[in-house]
C-alpha positions as CSV (number, residue, x, y, z in Angstrom):
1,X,-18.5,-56.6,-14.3
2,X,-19.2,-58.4,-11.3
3,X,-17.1,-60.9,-9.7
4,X,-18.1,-64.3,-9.4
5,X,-19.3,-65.9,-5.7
6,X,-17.8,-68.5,-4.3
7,X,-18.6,-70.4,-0.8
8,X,-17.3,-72.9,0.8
9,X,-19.0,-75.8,3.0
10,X,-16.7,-77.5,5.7
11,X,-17.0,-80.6,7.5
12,X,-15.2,-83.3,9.1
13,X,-15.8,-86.7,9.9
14,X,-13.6,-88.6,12.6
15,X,-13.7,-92.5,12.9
16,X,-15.5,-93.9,15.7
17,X,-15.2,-97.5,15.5
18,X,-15.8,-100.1,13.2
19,X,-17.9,-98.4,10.3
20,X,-19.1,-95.5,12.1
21,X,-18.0,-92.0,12.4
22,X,-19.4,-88.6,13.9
23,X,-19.7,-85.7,11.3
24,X,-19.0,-82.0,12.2
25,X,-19.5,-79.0,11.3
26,X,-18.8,-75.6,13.4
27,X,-21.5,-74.0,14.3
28,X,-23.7,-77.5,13.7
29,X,-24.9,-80.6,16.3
30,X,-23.0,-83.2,15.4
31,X,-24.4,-86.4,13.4
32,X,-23.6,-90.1,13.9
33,X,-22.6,-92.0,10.6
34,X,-22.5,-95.3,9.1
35,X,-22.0,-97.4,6.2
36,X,-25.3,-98.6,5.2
37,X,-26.4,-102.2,7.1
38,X,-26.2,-104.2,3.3
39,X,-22.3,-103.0,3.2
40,X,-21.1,-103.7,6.8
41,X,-22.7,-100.8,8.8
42,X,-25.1,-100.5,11.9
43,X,-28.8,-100.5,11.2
44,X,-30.6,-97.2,12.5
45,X,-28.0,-94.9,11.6
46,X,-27.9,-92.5,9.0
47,X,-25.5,-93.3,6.0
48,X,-23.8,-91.4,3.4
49,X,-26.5,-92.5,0.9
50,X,-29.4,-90.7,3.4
51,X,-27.3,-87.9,3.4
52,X,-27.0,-87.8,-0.5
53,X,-30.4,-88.2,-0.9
54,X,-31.4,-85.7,1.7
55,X,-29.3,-83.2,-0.2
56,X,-31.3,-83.2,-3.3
57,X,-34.6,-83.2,-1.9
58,X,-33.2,-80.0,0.6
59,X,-32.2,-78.3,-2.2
60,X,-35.0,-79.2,-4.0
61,X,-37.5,-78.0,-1.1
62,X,-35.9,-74.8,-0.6
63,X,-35.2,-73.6,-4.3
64,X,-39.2,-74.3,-5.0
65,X,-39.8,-72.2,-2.1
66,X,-37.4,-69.2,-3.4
67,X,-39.0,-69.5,-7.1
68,X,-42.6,-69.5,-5.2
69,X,-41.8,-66.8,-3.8
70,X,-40.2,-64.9,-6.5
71,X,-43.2,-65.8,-8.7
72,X,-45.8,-64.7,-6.1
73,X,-46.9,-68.0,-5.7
74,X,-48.6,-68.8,-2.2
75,X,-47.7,-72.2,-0.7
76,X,-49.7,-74.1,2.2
77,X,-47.5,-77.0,2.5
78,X,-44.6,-78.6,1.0
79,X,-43.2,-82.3,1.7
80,X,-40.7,-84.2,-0.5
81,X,-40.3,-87.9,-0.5
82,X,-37.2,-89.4,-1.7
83,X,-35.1,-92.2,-2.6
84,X,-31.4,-93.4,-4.4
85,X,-30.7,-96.6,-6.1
86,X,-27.3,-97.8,-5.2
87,X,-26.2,-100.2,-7.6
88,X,-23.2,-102.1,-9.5
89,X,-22.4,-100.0,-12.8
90,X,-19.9,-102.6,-14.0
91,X,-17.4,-100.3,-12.8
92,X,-15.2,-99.4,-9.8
93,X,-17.9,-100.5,-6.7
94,X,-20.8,-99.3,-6.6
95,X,-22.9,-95.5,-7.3
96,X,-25.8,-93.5,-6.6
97,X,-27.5,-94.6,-10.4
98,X,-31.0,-92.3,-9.9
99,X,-32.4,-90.4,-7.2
100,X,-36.5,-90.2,-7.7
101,X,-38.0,-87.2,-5.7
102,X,-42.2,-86.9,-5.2
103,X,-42.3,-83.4,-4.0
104,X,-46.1,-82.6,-2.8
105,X,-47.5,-79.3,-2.9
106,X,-50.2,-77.7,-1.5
107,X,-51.8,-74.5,-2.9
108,X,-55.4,-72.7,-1.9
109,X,-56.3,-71.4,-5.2
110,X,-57.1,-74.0,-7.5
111,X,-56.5,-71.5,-10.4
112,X,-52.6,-72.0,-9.7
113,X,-52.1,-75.4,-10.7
114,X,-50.4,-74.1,-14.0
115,X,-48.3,-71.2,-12.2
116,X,-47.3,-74.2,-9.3
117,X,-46.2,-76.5,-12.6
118,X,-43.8,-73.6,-14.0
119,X,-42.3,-73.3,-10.0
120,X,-41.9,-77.2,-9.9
121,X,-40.3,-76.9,-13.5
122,X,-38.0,-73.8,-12.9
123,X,-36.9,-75.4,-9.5
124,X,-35.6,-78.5,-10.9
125,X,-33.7,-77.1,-13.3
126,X,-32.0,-74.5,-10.6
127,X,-31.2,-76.8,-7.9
128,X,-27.6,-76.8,-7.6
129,X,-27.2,-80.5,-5.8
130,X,-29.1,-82.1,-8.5
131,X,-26.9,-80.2,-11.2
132,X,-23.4,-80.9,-9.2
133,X,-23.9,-85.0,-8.7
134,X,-23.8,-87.7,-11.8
135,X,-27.1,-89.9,-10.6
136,X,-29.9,-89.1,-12.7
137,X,-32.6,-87.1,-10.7
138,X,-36.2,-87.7,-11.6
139,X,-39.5,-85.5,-10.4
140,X,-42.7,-87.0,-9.4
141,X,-44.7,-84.0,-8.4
142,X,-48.1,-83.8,-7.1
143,X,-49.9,-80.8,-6.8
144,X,-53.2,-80.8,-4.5
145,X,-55.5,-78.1,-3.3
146,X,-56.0,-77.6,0.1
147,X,-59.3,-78.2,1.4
148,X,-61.2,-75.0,2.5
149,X,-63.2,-76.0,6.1
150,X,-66.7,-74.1,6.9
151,X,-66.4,-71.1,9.4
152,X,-68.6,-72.5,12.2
């Protein structure tokens, strides 16, 4: 029997100065943080909230390319678009209610639209961040064909 895997992801965030902090990681650049500008931060920083949502749509980007790959399927381009709502729940403050994700990919052979749908399917149900936070995470996929230019 095989013992189960574990790993562990550290970070630290020190206080800057009014709402804003510095995040580390060893090993990673470190990134400036804020509240966002509605709750008291400074605009044109990243927040928490871009962070949360930047999570899901990572995870989502690289697990569709692992089950792609896995299931053979070529890709020619991937790109996720993504937002959270951040609202009043009624109650202690305020959560992350949904994130809505519009992954776009691209594919060359028109004849894997259906194999593409299966990857998009089997990737949302295996990405970890989606599965580990309590916002409801909704998929609006396209799928489009890449366009095949004339040798000259």
């Amino acid at each position: 029997m095989q013992a189960a895997t574990a790993h562990t992801y550290e970070t630290e965030v020190v206080w800057t100065g009014a709402r804003e902090g510095e995040l580390h990681s060893t090993g990673l650049p470190p990134l400036e943080v804020t509240a966002p500008p509605e709750l008291g931060g400074h605009p044109g920083m990243w927040t928490p909230e871009h962070y949360l949502v930047a999570a899901v749509s990572t995870c989502l980007m690289t697990t569709v390319i692992a089950v792609a790959d896995a299931s053979h399927l070529p890709i020619v381009a991937f790109r996720c678009t993504g937002w959270g709502t951040l609202e009043e729940t009624g109650g202690p403050g305020m959560e992350i209610t949904q994130v809505v994700l519009e992954p776009h990919l691209t594919l060359a052979d028109p004849s894997q639209r259906e194999q593409a749908i299966r990857v998009l399917e089997k990737a949302e149900r295996n990405c970890f961040i989606s599965r580990s936070i309590k916002a409801h995470v909704k998929l609006l996929p396209t799928i489009e064909i890449a366009s095949r230019r004339a040798a000259a």
